[in-house]
Every structure is written in C-alpha cells, then in structure tokens.
N, C-alpha and C positions, 0 to 999 in steps of 0.2 A: 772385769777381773774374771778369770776363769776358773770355775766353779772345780769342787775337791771330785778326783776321779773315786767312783764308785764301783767297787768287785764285787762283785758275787761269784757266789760257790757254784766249783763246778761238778755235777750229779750225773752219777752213772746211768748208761740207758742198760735197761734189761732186756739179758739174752732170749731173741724170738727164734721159733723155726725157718730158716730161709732166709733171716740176715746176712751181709757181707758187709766186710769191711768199706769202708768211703775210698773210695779210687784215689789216687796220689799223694803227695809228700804234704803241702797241707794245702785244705783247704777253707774256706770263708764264706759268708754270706751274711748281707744286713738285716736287721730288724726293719727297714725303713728304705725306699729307695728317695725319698725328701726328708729334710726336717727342719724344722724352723730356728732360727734364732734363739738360744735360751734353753732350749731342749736337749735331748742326748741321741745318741744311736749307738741300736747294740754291736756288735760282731757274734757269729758263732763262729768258731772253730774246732776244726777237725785237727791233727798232727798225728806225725808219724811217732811212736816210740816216745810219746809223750814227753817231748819235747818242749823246754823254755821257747816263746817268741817275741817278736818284736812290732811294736805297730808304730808308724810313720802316717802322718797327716798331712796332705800338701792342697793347697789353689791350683786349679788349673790357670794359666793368665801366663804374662809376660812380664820380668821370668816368674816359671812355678815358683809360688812359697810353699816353702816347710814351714807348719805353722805348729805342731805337737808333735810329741815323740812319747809310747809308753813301751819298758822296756821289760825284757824278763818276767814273762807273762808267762803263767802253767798252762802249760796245754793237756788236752789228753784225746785219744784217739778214739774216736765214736762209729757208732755201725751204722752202714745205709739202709732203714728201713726198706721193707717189703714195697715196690708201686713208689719209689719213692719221687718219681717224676710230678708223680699224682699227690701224694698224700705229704712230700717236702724230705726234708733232711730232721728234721723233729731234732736238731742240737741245741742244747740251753745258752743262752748268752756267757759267753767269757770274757767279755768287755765291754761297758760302756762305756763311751767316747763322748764329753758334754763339749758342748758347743756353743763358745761364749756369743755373749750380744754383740763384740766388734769383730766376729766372721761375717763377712760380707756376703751377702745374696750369692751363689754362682756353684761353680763343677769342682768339686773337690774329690780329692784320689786317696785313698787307702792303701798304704805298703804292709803286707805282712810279712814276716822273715822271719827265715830262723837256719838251722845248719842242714835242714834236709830240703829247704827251697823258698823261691819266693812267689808270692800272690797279692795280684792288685783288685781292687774292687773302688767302684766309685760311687755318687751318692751327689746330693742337690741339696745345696744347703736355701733355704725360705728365708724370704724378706718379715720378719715378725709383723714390722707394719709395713703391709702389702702398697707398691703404687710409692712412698715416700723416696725412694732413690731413684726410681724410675718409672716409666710410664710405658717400658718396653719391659715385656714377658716371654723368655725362653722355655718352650717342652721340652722334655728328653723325648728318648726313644724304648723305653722301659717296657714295652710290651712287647717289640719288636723282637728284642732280646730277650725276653719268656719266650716267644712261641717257636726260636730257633735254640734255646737251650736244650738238649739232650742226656742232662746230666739228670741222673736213676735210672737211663735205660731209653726214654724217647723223648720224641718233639712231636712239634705238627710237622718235620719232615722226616723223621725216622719210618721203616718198613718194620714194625705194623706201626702206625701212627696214633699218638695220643689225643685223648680231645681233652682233655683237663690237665692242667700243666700246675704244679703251685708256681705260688709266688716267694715261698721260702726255699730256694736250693743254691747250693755253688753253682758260678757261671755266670749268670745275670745280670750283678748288680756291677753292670759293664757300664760303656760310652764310646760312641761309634766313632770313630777317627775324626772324620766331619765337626760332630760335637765338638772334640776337644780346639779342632783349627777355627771355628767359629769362637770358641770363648776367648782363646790367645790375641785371634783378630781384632774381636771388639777390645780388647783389653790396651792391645798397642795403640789401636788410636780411641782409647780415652773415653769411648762410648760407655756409659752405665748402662748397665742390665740386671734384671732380675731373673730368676730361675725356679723351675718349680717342674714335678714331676707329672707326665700323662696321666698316671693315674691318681693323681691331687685332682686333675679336672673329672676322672670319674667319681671322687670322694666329696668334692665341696662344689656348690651346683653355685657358690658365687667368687668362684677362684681367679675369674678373667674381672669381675667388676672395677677393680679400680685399676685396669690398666686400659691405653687406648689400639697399644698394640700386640700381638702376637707373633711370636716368630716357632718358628717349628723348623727342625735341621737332620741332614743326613738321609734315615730309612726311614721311614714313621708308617706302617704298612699296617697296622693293628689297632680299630679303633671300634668301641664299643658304641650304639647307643645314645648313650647317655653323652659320653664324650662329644662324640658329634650334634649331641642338639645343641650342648651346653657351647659350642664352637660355633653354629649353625647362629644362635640367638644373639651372640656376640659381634658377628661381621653383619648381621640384618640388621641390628640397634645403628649401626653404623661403627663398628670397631674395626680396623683394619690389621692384616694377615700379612706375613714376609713367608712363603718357605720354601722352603732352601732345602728340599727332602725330592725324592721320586719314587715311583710304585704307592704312591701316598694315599692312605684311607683304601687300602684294595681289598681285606678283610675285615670284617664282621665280626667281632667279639664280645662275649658276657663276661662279667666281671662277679664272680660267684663268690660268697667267703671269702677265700683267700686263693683262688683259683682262678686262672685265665681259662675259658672254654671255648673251642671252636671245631666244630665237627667239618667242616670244610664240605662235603656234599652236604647240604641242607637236606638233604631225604633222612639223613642219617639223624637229625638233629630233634629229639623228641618234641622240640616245637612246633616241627612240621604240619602245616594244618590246623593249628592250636593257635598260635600268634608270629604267625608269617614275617612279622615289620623285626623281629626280635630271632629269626633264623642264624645258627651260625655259618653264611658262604659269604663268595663275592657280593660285596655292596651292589653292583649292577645285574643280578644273576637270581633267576627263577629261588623263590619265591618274595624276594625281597625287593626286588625290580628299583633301589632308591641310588643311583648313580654316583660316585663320588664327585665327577665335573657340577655336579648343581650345589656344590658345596665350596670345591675349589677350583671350577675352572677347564679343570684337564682332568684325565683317565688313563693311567696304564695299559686300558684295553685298545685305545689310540697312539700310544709309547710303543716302548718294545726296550729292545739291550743295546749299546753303544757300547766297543772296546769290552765285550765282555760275550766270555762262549766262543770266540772267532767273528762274531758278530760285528760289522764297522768296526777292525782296528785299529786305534792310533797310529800304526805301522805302516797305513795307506789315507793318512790324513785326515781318519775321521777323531772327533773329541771338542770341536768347538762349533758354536752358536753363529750362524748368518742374519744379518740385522734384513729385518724383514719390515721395520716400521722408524723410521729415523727421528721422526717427531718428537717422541714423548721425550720429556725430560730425563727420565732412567738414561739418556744416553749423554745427558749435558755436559758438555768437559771431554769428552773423550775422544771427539775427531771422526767417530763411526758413520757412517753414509750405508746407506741402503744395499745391499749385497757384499759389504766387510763381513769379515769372519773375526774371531776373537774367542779368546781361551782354549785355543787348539795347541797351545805349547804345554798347557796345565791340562789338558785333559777333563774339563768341567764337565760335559755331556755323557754319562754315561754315569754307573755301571747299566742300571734301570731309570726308565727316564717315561713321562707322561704327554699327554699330547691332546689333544683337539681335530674333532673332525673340520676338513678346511673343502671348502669349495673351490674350484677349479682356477677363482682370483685371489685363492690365497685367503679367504675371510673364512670365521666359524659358521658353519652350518647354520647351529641353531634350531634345538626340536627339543623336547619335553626334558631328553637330561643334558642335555646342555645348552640354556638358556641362550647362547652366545651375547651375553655379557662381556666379551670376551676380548681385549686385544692384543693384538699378536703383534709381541715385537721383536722375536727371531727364531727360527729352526734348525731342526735337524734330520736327518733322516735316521731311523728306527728301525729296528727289525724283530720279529721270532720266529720260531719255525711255524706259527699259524698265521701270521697275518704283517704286513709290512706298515709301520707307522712311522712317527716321529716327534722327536722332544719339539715342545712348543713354549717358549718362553713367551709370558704375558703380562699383561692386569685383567684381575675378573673384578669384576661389579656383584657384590653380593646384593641377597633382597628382592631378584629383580629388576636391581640396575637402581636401587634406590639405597642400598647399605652403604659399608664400608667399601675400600680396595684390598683386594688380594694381591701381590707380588706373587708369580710363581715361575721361580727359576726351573722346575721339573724336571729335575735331576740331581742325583744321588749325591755326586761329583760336586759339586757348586764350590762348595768352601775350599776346594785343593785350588784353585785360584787367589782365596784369600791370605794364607797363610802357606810355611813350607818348616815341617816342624825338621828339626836338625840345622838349617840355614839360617831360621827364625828371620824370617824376610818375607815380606807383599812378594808371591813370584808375579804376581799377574795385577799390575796396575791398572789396567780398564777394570778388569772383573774388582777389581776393589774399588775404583771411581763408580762402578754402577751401583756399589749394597752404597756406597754412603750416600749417594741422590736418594735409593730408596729409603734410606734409615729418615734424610734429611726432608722426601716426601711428607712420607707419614707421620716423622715424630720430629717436627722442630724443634723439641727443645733437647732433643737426644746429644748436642752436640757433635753432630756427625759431620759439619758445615761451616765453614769462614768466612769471611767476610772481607772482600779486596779494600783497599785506602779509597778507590774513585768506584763509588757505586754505579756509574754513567762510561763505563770503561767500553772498549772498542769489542768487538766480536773476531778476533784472530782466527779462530778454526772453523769460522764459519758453520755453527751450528744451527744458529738461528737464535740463541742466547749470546745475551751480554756475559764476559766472563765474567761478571761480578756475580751472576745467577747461575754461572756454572760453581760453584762454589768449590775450587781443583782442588779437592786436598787428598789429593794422592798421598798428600805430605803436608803439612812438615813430619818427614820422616827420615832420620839422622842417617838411614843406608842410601839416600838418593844425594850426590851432588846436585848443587844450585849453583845457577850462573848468574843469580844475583839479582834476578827481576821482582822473583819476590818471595823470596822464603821458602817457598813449597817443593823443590825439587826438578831437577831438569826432565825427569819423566812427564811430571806435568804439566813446565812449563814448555813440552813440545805438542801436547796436546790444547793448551790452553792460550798460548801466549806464540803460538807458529815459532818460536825459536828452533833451534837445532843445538 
C-alpha cells in the first residue's frame, strides 16, 4: 500500500550579494539519483511567478506506466546561489515522493508541469532485497551527466572549466537515450533486471555482492577509484560484465562530499606527487598510468568517433560491426560468417566507441595494459583527429584470464539496435539475437532463452550449433509474422530454420 505523501514547508532563501535568479520556467533536481523500495525522494523546485505544479510518476518499460500523480503543489521561485555549479542549487525539498514496496527495481521518470512549462528528471528505483528478482544489475550513467552538466555557470567542458561539480543541481538527474532503449528492450522480452546507481557502487563497497552479473549502458565515461576496484574485485572473483557503453572508464574521478572532482590535467590536481593512484586525468595518462582495457578490455585511446564530427558517416556506409570471429556462440542463431557486416541500418557503431590494439592477424597485442585476454569478435574502423583506430567488439577475460567474462559491445550506439522508441519495435533482430545469447551466456536463469520441442534438432544455418542451442528468440514477438515452424517469428526462422 502506498505510504501517506508527506509536505513540507517551503522556506525562503536569503537575499546575498551576486545572486540571480534560477534560469527558466521551472526547474527540478532529486534528493537522490537511486532509492530503494520503501523509501522516499525529495524534488526541489524552482518556478516561475510562483506557480501551482504538478508531478507525474512513470516506469520506463513497455509501455511506460504512470504509476502516481501529485497535483497542485505550491511552488515558489528561488535564487541561484553564488558558484552554484560548485557549491549546488541549495533549494529545500517541495516534495517527497514515497515509494511503495511493489515499485519494481528499474528507470523511472519524473514529469514536472505546470502553465509556464514542463521538466523531466529520472531516478533508479533499488531492489530492497538486492539479488531476489534478479541476478542481473543495471548502472546508470549519473556521473557522466554531472561532469557534462553546466547548469550555475560550468562543466568539465565549459571555458573556464570547473573541477568540482555538485551533485545537487538541475540538469543531471537525466538518462541517456540508450538507458532508456535498453530498459523498454529488456522489458519487451520479459527479462528481469535490477537497477541501481554509479554512485550506489561508490557509496556501498558491497552493492554488486549478490548479483552475478553487471550490465553498464550507453556513456559511462566517469569513474572514481573506488568504483572501479569495487568493479575490478567483482569480475576477478569471477562476476561477469555486459557493456553496452563506449569512451568507457576514460576519466578519473573523486567522489568528495557531495561533489564530483576532476581537474582533468593531473598537474593541476593538488594530489599531484602526494598520491598519484588518486590523480584526477585519463586512467591511462602520466601520473596514474592504470589503463582502463585491464579492466575492460578495450580503450578509447584505441577507439576514436563513428558517424559523429564528419567522422565515418552513416552517409558512406559506415555504423555497423564486421564479424571478425564466427565461433563464439554470441553469434548463435543468427546466420553471420566471418566478414558479414550487421547493425549498419541501426547505426550501433558510433557516436564514441573503444578498441584494442590488434596485431597485423588481427589478434590483441597484449602488453602490460592490455593483458590481451582478449577476443575479438568484430570491427570497425575509428577515427580522431590524433590517431586512427577502431571499435572492437569482444569477450575479455578478467583476473588474468582466470575471472569472470566481459561482453563489450564498445560503443555508445549499441541499444539503437535494440529497441526504436516511437515504433516500439526490435529494428535490428541480429543485434537483438546477439544481447539475448549474451544475456542467455552469462545469466541462464535470466530467461533470455527457449527451448525448441526436439532438443537433437538439425543445424539449418549452419552455424556450427544445433538450433536447439541456438535458442532464436528473436521472438515470440507479436510485430514478427510466423510461417508456422515454430512460434518465434519469420525473422528468425530465416535465420534459424533456412526458411524464407
């Protein structure tokens, strides 16, 4: 049952020298960018001409639920402190939002409204009992979206550039398109997941424990530390990794009070010399020298941009993955052979995308930061204006070659395969036969996987798998015609079953 909503008073901030008013019609930001089952999250709000609003509560998934509605809520219009990039929005909570125990784990979205405009903010609702509905764990991308926020004035990219960002302002408590096409995706075909914020893993050092898997989606370019041993201990125990991100782990962050820090030249960084390992620059970059590929695989600094900048446009056929290793089962069901190409209509390979140094046969190199654990099961070519590289989709071997597996699609793009929001349709049935082999890899009991009537069935697409172990389930999915072989769709039974 859903607990009585709770108001509190809203208090005036006092007039400073060099305050200004809060930029547009209104604005938002959470107490929280996760919260658990049973618990609440605040809103602050800013409005114009102190204005009544309105707050709407919805799931992300297939279709969005509207799940609350609080209506005719006082607002009142507050000033932007002085630094307020640095030092936050400092507005007092205008609404607590509780959130009952049958809100399910997952990405839920915040509508504010009212007659001078509308505002979304999102948020990550927590499994109370972690691990019980699932044993697959979603990050957001919550830092990503700090250190490109600009709202009080800078970012890490604004000219002058800040190095301490709060983590209380409008703007942030976003979700990257990706995100949202990954939850709808899982959603449609029936996969449970749990969800939980980046920086839940810098706050609880046993937040990945009871699950076996991790998934990480979209940008995820900002990781502290802490984040990555606590990632690092989990794929060496033997926990296994999905992500679906690119330019991934490229910076170095402290997670301060309530501040993201990152001074980006490490010289600048008063650690400098002090504790090197805790620098805010590039992970692979004087004085931190600690690589993000021995972590995941791949490096940005081996990547480069696809279909982004003028860079390989989609316009001259670049945007999809060339199978580069036909073997592994990631490709089971789907028909692909060795030099196929795939997700060039969806555009998967780009915006930013990571890579692997590859020797002259095509294999990982292999040298101190990148173990070459490594295999490669298709490319791209890459670009920037310093160096020429290319998306490398793979499995890394953490540990050593003794941990867990990494899945890494390395690239930004990946989910615009899965899902096509406005059509609400798979556009891209390989690229969605490939997550559910992975899903069905690492997490058998995810439900990601069917099971044919003749488990001893013929191999039709000649993959090298029995379609019983190709498990096609493009489908059952009610937008595919079937011609009646078996339930799942004539998409996949042209893959699976050589029909036409």
């Amino acid at each position: 049952m859903r607990r009585e909503i709770r108001w509190l008073l809203l208090v005036g901030v006092s007039l400073a020298p060099g305050l200004t008013i809060a930029e547009g019609d209104i604005e938002g930001y959470l107490s929280a960018f996760s919260v658990k089952q049973g618990d609440s999250i605040g809103i602050h709000v800013s409005i114009e001409d102190e204005e009544d609003f309105d707050v709407r509560v919805y799931k992300i998934g297939v279709p969005t639920q509207w799940l609350a509605s609080y209506k005719n809520n006082s607002g009142t219009e507050y000033l932007q402190p002085n630094d307020a990039w640095e030092h936050g929005a400092q507005w007092p909570v205008a609404l607590e939002i509780p959130i009952p125990d049958d809100w399910s784990s997952g990405l839920y979205r915040i509508m504010l409204s009212s007659d001078v405009g509308t505002r979304f903010t999102y948020f990550v609702v927590r499994e109370d009992d972690p691990g019980s509905e699932s044993g697959i764990l979603v990050l957001d991308s919550s830092t990503t979206w700090i250190a490109y926020n600009d709202w009080g004035g800078r970012s890490l990219y604004t000219s002058p550039r800040a190095t301490s960002l709060s983590l209380s302002r409008p703007g942030q408590n976003r979700a990257l398109k990706h995100e949202r096409l990954f939850a709808r995706w899982a959603d449609h075909m029936g996969i449970p997941i749990e969800y939980a914020s980046l920086l839940d893993l810098q706050n609880d050092p046993e937040l990945l424990n009871p699950y076996s898997t991790v998934v990480i989606v979209g940008h995820s370019e900002y990781w502290s530390m802490e984040m990555r041993e606590r990632f690092d201990a989990f794929t060496q125990a033997g926990g296994n990794a999905i992500i679906l991100s690119g330019n991934t782990m490229w910076w170095q962050i402290r997670i301060e009070d309530d501040k993201l820090v990152c001074y980006k030249d490490g010289r600048d960084d008063p650690l400098f010399g002090v504790d090197d390992s805790q620098v805010t620059t590039y992970w692979h970059m004087n004085p931190v020298y600690g690589s993000e590929a021995s972590s995941i695989g791949v490096s940005f600094a081996n990547g480069g941009f696809v279909n982004r900048y003028n860079y390989l446009p989609a316009s001259e056929g670049y945007g999809g993955y060339t199978v580069a290793n036909w073997g592994s089962d990631v490709y089971a069901g789907t028909g692909l052979k060795v030099g196929d190409q795939f997700g060039t209509n969806s555009t998967i390979v780009g915006y930013e995308v990571d890579g692997v140094a590859l020797d002259p046969n095509g294999l990982p190199e292999g040298d101190e930061e990148d173990p070459g654990y490594f295999t490669v099961l298709a490319t791209s070519p890459a670009e920037t204006d310093s160096w020429v590289g290319q998306a490398t989709m793979g499995i890394f071997r953490a540990g050593d070659g003794t941990g867990g597996y990494i899945f890494n699609a390395a690239t930004v793009d990946w989910t615009d395969g899965l899902w096509k929001e406005g059509d609400w349709v798979v556009p891209d049935p390989i690229v969605s036969k490939i997550m559910l082999n992975v899903l069905a890899m690492f997490e058998p009991l995810s439900e990601a996987s069917c099971e044919f009537a003749d488990p001893a069935g013929p191999d039709f697409d000649d993959d090298g798998h029995c379609d019983a172990c190709d498990n096609c389930v493009i489908a059952p999915n009610p937008l595919q015609e079937d011609n009646g072989i078996n339930n799942t769709g004539d998409v996949c039974n042209q893959y699976c079953h050589g029909s036409s």
